[in-house]
mmCIF file as gemmi writes it, N, C-alpha and C atoms, coordinates in Angstrom:
data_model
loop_
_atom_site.group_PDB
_atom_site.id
_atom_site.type_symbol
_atom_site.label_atom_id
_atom_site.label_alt_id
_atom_site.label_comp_id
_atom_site.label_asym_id
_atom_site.label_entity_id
_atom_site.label_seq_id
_atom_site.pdbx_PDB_ins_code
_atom_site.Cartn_x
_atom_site.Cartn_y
_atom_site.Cartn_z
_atom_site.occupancy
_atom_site.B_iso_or_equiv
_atom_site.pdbx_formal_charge
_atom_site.auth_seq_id
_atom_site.auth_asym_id
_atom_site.pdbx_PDB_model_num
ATOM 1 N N . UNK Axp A 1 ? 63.3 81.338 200.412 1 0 ? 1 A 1
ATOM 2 C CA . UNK Axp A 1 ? 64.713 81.597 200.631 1 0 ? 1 A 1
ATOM 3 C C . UNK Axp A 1 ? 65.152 82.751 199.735 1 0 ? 1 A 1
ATOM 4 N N . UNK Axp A 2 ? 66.061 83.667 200.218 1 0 ? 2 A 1
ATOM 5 C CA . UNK Axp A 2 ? 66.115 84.503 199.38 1 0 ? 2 A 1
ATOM 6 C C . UNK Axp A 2 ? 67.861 84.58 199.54 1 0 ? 2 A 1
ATOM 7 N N . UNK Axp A 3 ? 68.294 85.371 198.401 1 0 ? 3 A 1
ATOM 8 C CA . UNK Axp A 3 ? 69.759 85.069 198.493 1 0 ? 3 A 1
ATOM 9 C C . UNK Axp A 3 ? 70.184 86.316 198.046 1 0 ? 3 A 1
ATOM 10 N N . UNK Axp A 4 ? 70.603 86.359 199.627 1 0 ? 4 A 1
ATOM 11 C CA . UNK Axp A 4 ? 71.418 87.851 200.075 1 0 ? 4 A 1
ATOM 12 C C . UNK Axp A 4 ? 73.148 88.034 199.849 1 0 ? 4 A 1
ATOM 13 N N . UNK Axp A 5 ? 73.698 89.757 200.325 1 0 ? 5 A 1
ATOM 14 C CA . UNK Axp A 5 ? 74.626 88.892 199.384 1 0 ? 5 A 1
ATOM 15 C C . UNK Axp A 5 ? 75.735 88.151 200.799 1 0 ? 5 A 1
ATOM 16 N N . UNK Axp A 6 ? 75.558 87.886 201.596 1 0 ? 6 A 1
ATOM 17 C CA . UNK Axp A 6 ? 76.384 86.613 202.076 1 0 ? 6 A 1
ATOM 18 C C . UNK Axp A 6 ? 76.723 85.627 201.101 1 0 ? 6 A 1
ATOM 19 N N . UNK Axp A 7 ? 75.358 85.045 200.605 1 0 ? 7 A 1
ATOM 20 C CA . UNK Axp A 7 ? 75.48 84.071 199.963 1 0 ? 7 A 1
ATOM 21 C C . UNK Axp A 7 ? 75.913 84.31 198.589 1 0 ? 7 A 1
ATOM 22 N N . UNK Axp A 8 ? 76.079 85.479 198.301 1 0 ? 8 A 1
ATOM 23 C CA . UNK Axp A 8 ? 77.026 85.781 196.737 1 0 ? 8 A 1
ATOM 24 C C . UNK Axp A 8 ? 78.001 86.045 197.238 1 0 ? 8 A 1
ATOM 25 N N . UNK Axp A 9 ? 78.781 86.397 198.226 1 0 ? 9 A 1
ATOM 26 C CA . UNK Axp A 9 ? 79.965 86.31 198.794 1 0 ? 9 A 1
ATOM 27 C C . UNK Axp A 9 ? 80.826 85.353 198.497 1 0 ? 9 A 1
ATOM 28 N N . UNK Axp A 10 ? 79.878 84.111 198.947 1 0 ? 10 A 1
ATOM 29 C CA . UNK Axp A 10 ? 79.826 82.721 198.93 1 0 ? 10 A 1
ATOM 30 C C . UNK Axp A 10 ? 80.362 82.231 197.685 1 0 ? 10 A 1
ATOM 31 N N . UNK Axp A 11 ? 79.514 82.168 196.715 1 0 ? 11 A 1
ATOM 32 C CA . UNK Axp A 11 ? 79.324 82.244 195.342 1 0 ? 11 A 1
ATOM 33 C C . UNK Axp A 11 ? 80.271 82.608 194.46 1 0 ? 11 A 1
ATOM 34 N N . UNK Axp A 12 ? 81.012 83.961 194.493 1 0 ? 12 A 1
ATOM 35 C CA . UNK Axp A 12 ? 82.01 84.36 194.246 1 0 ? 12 A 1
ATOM 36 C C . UNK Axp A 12 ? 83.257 83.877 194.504 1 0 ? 12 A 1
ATOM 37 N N . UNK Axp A 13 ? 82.924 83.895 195.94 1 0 ? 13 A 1
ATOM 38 C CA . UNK Axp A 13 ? 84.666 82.401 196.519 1 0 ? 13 A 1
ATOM 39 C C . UNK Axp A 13 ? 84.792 81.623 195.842 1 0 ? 13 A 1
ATOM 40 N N . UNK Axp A 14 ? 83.456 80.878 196.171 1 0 ? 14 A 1
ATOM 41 C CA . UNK Axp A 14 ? 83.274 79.605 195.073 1 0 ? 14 A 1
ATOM 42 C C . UNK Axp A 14 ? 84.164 78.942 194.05 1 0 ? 14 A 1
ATOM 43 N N . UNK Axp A 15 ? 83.38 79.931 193.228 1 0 ? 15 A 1
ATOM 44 C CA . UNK Axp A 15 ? 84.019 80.132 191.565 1 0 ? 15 A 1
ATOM 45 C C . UNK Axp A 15 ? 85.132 80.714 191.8 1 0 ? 15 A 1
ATOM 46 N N . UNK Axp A 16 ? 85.753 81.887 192.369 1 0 ? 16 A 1
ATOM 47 C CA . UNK Axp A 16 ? 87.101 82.205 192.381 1 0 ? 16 A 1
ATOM 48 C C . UNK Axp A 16 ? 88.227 81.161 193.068 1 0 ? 16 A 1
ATOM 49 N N . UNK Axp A 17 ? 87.679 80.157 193.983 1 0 ? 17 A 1
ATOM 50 C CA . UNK Axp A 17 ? 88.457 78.706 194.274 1 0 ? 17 A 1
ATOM 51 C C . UNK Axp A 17 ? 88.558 77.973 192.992 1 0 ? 17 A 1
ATOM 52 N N . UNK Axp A 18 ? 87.61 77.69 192.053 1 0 ? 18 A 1
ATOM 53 C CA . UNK Axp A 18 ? 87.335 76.77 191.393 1 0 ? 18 A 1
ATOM 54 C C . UNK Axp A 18 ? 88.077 77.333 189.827 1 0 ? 18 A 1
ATOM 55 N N . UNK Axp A 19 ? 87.491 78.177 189.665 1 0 ? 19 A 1
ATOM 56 C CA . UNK Axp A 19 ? 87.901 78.973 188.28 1 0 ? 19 A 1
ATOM 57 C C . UNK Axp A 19 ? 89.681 79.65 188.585 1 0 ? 19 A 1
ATOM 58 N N . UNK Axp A 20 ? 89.77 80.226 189.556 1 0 ? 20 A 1
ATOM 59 C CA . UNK Axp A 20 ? 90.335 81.721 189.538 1 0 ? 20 A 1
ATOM 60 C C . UNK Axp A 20 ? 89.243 82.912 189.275 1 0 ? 20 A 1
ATOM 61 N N . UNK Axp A 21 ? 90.247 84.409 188.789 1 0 ? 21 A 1
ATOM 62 C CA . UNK Axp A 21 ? 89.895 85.659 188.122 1 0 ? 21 A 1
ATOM 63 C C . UNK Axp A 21 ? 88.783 85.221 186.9 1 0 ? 21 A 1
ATOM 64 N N . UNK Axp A 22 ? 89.215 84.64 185.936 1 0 ? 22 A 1
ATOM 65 C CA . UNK Axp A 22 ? 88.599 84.812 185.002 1 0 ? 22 A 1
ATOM 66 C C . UNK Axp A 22 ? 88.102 83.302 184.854 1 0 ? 22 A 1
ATOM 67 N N . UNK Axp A 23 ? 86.463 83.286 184.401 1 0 ? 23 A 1
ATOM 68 C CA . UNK Axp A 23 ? 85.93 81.683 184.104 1 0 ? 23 A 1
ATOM 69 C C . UNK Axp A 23 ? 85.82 81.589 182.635 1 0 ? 23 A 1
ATOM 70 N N . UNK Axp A 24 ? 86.613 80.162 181.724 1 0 ? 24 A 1
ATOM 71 C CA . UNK Axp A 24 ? 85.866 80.522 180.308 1 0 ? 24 A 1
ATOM 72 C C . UNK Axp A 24 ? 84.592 80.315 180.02 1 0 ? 24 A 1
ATOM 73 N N . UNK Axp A 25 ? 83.957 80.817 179.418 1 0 ? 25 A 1
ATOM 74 C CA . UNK Axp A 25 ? 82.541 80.563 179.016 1 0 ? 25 A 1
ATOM 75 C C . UNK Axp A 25 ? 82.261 79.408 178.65 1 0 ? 25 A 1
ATOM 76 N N . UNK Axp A 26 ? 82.969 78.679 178.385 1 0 ? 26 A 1
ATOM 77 C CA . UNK Axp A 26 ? 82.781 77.016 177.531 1 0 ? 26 A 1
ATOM 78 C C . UNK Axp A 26 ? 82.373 76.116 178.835 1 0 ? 26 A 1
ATOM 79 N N . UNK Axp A 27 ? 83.305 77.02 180.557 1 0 ? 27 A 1
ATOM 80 C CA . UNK Axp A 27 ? 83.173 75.96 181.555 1 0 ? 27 A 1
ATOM 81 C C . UNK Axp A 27 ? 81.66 76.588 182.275 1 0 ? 27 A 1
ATOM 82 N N . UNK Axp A 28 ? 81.218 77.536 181.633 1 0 ? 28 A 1
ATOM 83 C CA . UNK Axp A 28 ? 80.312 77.733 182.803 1 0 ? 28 A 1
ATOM 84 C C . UNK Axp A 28 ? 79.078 78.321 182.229 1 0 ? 28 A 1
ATOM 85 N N . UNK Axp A 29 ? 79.063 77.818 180.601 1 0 ? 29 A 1
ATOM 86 C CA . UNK Axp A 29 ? 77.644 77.902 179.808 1 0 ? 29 A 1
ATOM 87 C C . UNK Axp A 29 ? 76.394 77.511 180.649 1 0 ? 29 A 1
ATOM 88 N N . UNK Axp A 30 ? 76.185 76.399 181.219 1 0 ? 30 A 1
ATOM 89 C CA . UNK Axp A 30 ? 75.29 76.094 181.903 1 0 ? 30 A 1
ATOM 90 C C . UNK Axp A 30 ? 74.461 76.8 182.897 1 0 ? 30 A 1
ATOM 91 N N . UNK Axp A 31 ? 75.083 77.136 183.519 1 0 ? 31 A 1
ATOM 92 C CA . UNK Axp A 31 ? 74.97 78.322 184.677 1 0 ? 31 A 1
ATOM 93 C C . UNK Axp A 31 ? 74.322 79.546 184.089 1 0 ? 31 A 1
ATOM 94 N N . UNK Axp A 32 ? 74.539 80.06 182.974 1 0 ? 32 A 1
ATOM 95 C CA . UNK Axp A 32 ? 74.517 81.109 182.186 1 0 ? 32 A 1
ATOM 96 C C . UNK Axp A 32 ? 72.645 80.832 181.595 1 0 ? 32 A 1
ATOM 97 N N . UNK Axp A 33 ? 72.395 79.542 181.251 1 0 ? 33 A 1
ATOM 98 C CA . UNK Axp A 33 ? 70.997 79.233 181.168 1 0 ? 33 A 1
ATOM 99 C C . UNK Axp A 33 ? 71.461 78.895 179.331 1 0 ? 33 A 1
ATOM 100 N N . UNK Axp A 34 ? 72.441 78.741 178.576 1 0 ? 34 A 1
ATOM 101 C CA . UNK Axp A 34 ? 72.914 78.497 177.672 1 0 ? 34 A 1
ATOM 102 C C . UNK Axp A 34 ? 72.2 76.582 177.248 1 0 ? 34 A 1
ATOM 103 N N . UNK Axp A 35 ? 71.652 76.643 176.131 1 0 ? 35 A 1
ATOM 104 C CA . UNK Axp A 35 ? 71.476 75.457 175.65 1 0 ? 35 A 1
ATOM 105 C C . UNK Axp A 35 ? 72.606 74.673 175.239 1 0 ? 35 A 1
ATOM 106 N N . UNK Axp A 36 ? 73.734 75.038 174.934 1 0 ? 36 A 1
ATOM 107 C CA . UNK Axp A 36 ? 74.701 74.742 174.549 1 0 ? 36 A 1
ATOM 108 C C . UNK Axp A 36 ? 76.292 75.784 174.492 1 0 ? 36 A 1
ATOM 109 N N . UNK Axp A 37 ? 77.453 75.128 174.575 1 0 ? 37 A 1
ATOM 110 C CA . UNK Axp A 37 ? 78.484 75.905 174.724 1 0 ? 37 A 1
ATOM 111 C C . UNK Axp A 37 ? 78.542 76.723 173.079 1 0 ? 37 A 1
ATOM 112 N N . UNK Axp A 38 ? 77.824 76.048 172.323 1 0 ? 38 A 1
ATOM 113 C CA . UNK Axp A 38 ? 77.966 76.698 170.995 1 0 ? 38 A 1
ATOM 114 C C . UNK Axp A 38 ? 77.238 77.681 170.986 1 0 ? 38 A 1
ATOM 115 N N . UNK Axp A 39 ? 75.672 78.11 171.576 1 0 ? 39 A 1
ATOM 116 C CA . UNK Axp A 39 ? 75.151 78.649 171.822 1 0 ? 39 A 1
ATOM 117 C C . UNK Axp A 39 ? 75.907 79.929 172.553 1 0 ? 39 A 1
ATOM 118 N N . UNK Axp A 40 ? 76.272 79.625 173.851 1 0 ? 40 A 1
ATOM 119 C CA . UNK Axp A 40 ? 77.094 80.771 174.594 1 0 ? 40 A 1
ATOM 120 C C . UNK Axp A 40 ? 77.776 81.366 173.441 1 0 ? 40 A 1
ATOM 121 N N . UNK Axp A 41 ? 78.947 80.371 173.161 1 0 ? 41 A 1
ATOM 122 C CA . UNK Axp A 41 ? 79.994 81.046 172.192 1 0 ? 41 A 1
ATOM 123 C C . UNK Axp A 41 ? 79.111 81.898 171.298 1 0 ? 41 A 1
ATOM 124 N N . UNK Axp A 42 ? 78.327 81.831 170.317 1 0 ? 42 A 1
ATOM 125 C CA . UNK Axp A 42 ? 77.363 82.541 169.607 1 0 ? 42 A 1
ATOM 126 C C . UNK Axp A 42 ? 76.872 83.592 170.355 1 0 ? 42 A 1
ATOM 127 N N . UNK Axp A 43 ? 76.777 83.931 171.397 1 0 ? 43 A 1
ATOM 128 C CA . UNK Axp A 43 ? 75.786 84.776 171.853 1 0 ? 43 A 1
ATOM 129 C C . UNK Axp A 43 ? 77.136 86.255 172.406 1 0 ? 43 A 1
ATOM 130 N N . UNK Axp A 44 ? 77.792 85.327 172.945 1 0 ? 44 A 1
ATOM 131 C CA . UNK Axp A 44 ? 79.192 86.279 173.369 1 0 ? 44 A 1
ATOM 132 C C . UNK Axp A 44 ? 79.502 86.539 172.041 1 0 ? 44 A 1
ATOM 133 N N . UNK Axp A 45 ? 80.189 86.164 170.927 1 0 ? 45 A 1
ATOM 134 C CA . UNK Axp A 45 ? 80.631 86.614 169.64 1 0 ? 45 A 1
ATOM 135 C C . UNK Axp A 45 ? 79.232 88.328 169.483 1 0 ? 45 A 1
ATOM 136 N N . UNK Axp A 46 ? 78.329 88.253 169.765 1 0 ? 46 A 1
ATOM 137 C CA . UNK Axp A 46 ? 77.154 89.194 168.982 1 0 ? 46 A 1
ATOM 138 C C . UNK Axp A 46 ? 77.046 90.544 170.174 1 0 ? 46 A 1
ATOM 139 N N . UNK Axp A 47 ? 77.405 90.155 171.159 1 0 ? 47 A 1
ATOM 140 C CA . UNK Axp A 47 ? 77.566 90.874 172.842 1 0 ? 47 A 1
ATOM 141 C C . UNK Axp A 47 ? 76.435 90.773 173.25 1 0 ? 47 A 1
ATOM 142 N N . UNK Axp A 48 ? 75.835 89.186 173.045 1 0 ? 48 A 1
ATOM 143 C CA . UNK Axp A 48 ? 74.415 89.332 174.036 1 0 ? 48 A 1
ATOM 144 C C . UNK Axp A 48 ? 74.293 88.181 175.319 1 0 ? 48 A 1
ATOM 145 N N . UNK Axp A 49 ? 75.445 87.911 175.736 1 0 ? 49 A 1
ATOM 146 C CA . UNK Axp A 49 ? 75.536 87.249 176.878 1 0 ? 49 A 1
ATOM 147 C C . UNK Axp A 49 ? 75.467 88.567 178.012 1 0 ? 49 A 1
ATOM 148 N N . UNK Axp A 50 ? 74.681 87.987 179.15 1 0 ? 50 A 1
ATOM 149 C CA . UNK Axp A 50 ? 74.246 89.225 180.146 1 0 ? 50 A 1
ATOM 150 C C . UNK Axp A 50 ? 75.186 89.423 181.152 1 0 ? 50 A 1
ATOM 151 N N . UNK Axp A 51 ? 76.462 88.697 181.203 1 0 ? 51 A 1
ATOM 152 C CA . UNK Axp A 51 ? 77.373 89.228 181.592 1 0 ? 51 A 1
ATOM 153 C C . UNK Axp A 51 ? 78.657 89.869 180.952 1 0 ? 51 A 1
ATOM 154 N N . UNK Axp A 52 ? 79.298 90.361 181.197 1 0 ? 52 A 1
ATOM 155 C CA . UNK Axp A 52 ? 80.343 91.207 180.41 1 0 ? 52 A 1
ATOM 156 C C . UNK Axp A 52 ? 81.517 90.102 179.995 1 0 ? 52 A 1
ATOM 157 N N . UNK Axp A 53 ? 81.584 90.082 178.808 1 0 ? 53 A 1
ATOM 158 C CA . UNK Axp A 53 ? 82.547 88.4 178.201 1 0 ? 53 A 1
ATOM 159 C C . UNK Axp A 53 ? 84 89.428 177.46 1 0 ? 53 A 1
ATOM 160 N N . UNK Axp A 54 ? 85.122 88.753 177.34 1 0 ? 54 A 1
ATOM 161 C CA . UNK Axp A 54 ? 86.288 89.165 176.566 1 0 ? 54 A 1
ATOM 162 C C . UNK Axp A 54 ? 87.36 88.216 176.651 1 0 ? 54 A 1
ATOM 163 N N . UNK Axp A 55 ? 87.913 88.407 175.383 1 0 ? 55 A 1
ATOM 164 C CA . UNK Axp A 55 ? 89.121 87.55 175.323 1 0 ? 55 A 1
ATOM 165 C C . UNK Axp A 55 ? 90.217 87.817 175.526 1 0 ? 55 A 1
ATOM 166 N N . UNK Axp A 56 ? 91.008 86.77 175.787 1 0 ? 56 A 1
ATOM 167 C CA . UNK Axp A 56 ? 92.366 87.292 176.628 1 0 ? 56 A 1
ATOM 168 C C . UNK Axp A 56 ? 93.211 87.553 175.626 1 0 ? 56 A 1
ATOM 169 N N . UNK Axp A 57 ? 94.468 88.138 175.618 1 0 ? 57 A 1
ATOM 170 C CA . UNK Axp A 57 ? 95.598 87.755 174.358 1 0 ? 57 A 1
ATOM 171 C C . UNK Axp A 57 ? 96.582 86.304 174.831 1 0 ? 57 A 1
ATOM 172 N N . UNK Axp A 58 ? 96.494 85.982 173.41 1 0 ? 58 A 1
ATOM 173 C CA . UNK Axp A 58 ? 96.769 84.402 173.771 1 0 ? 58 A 1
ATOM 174 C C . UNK Axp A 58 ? 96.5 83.221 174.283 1 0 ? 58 A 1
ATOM 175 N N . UNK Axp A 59 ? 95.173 83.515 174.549 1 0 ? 59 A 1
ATOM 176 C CA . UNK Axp A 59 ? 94.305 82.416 174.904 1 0 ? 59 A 1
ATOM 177 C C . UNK Axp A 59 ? 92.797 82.149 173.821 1 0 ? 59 A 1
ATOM 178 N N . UNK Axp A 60 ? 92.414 81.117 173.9 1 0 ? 60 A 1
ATOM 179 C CA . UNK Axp A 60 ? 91.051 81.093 172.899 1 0 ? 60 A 1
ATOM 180 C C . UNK Axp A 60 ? 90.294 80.929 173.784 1 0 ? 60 A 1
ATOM 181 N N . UNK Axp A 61 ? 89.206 81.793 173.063 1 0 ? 61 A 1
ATOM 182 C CA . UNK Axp A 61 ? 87.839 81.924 173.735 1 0 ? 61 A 1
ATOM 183 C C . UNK Axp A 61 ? 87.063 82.816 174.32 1 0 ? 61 A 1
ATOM 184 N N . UNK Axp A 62 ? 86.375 82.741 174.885 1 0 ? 62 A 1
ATOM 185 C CA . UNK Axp A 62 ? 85.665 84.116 175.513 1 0 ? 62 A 1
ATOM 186 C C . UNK Axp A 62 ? 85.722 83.571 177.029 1 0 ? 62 A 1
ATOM 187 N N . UNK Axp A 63 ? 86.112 84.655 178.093 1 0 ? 63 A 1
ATOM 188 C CA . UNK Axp A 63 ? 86.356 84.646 179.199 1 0 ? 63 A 1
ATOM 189 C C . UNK Axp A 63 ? 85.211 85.667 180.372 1 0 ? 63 A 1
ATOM 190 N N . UNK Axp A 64 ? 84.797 85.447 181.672 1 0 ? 64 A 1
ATOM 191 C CA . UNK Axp A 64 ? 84.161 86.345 182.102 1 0 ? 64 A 1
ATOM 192 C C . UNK Axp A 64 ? 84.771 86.487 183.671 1 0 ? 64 A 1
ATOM 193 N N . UNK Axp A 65 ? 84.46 87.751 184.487 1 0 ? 65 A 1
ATOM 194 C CA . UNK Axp A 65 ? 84.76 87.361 185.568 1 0 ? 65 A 1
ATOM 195 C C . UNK Axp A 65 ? 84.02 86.963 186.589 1 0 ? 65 A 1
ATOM 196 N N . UNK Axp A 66 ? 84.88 85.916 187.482 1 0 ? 66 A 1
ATOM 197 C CA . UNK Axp A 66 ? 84.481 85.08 188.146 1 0 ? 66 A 1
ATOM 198 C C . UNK Axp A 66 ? 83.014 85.58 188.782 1 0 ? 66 A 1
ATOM 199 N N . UNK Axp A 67 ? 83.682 87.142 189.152 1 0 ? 67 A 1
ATOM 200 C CA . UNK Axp A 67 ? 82.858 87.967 189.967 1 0 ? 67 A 1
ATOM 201 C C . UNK Axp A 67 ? 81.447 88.595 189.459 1 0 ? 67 A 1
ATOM 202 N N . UNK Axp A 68 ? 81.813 88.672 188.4 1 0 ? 68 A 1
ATOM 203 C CA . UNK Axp A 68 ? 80.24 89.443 187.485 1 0 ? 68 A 1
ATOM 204 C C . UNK Axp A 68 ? 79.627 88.122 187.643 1 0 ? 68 A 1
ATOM 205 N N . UNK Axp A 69 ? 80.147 87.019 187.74 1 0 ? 69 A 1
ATOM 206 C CA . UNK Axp A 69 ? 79.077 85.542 187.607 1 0 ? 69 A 1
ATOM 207 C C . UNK Axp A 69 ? 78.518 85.02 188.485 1 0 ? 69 A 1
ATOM 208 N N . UNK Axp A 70 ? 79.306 85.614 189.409 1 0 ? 70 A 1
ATOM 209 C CA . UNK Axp A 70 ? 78.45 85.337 190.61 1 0 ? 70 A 1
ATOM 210 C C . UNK Axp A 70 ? 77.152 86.749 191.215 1 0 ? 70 A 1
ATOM 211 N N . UNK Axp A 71 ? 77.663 87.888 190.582 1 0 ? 71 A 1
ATOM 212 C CA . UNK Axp A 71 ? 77.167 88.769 190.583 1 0 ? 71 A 1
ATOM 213 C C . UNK Axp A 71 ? 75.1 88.76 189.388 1 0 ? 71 A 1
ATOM 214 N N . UNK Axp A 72 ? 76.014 88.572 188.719 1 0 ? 72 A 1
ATOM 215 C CA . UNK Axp A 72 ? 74.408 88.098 188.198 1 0 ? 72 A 1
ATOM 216 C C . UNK Axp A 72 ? 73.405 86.516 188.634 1 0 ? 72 A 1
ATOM 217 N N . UNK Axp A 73 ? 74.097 85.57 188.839 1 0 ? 73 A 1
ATOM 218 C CA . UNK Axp A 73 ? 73.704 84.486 189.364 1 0 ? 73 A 1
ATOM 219 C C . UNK Axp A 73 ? 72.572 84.677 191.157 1 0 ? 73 A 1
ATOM 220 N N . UNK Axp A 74 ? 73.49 85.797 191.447 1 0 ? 74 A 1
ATOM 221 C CA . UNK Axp A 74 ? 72.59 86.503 192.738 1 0 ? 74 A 1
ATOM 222 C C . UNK Axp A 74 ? 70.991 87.222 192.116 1 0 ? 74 A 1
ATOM 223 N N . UNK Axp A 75 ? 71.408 88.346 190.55 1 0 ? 75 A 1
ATOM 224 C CA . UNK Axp A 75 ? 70.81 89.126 190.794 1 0 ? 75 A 1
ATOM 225 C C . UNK Axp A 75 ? 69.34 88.253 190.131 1 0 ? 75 A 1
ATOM 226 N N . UNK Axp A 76 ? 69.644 87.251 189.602 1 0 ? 76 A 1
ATOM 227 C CA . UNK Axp A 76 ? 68.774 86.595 188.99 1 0 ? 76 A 1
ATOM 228 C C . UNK Axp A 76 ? 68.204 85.7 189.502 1 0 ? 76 A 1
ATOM 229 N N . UNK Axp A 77 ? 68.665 85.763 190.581 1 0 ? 77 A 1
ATOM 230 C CA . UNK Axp A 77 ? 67.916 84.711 191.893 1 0 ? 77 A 1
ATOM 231 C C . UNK Axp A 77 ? 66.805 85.755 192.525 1 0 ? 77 A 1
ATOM 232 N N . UNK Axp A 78 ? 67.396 86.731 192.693 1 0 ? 78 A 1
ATOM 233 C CA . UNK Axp A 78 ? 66.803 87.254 193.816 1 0 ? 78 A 1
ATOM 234 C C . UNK Axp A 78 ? 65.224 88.291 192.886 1 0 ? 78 A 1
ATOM 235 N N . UNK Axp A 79 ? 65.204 87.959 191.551 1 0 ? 79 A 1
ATOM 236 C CA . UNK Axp A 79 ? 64.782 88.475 190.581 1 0 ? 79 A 1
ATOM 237 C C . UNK Axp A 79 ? 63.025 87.2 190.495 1 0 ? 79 A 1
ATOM 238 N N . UNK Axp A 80 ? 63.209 86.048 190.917 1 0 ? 80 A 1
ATOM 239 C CA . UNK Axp A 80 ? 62.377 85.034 190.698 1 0 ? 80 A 1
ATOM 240 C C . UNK Axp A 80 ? 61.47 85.61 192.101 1 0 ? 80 A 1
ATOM 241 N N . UNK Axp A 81 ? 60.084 85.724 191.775 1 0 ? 81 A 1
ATOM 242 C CA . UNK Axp A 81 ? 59.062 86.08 192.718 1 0 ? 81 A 1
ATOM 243 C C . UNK Axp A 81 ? 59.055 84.434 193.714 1 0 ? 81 A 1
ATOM 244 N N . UNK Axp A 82 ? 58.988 84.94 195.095 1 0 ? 82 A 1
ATOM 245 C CA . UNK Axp A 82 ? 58.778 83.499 196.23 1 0 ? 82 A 1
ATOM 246 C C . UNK Axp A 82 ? 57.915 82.468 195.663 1 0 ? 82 A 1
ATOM 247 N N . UNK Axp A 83 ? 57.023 83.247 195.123 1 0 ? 83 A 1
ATOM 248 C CA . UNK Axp A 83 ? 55.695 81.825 194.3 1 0 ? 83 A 1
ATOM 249 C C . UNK Axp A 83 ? 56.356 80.758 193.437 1 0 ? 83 A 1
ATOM 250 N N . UNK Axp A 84 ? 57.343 81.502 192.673 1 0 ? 84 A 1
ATOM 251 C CA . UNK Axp A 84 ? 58.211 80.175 191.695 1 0 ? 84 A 1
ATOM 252 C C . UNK Axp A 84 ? 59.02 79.598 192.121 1 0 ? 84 A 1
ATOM 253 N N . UNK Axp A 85 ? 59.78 79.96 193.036 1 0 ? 85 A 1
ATOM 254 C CA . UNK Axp A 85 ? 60.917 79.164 194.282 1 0 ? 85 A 1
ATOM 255 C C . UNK Axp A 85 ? 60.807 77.875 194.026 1 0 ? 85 A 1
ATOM 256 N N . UNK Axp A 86 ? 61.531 77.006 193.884 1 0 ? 86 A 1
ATOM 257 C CA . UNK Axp A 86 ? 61.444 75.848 194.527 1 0 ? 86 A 1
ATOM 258 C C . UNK Axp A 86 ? 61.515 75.248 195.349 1 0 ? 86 A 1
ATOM 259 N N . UNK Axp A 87 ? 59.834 74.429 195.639 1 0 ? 87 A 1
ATOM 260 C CA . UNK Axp A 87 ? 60.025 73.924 197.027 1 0 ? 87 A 1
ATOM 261 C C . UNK Axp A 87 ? 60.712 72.815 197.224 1 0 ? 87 A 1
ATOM 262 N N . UNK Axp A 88 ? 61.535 71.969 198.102 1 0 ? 88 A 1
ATOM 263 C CA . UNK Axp A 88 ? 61.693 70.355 198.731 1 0 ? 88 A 1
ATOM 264 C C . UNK Axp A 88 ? 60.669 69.81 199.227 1 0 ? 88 A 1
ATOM 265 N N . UNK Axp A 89 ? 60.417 68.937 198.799 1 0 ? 89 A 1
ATOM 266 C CA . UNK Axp A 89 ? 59.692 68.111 200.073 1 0 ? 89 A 1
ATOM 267 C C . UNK Axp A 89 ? 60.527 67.931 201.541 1 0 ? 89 A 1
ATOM 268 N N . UNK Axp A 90 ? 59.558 68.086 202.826 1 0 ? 90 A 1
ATOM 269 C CA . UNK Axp A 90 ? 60.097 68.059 203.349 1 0 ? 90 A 1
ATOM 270 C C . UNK Axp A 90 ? 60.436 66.211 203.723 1 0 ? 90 A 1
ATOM 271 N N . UNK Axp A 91 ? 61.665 66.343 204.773 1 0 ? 91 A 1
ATOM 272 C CA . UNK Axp A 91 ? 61.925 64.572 204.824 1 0 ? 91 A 1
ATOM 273 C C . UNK Axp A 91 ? 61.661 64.199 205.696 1 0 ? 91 A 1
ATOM 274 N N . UNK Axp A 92 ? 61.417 62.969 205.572 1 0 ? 92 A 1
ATOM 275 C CA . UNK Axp A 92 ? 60.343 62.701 206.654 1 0 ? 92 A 1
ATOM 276 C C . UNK Axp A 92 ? 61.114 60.944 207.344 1 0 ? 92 A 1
C-alpha cells in the first residue's frame, strides 16, 4: 500500500477536523514517534523535532501545523521500503 497524496489530503482534514490550524505537540507526540511528551517538548525547545514547531503568544507550549503533520506523516510513510510494510493477516 502506498500512500499517495489523496490519502494525505485525507490526513490533513483529519487533523484539521480534530485539532484545527494549529496541533499542540503535547496532543500529538505520539504520532511524531516521541517516547514521551517530555521528550517532544525537549526536542522542540533544541529545534530538532522534524516538523516546524512554534509558540503562540499567550498560549503555552509548542504548537505545529496541522498541515506540516500530516505532510510529514505522508512523507514518512511513503519513505518505508514495501518489504517493511505491514502485513494483515488475511480473514478468513
Amino acid at each position: 500500500m502506498t500512500f499517495d497524496s489523496k490519502e494525505c489530503a485525507v490526513l490533513r482534514r483529519e487533523l484539521a477536523d480534530e485539532f484545527g490550524p494549529y496541533v499542540p505537540l503535547r496532543k500529538i507526540w505520539r504520532q511524531l514517534s516521541y517516547p514521551s511528551a517530555e521528550a517532544a517538548r525537549k526536542a522542540a525547545s533544541h529545534g530538532l523535532v522534524p516538523v516546524p514547531c512554534f509558540q503562540l503568544p499567550g498560549r503555552r507550549g509548542w504548537f505545529l501545523r496541522s498541515s506540516d503533520v500530516a505532510e510529514w506523516i505522508s512523507a514518512a510513510y511513503r519513505s518505508v521500503p514495501a518489504s517493511r510494510e505491514i502485513r494483515h493477516a488475511p480473514n478468513t
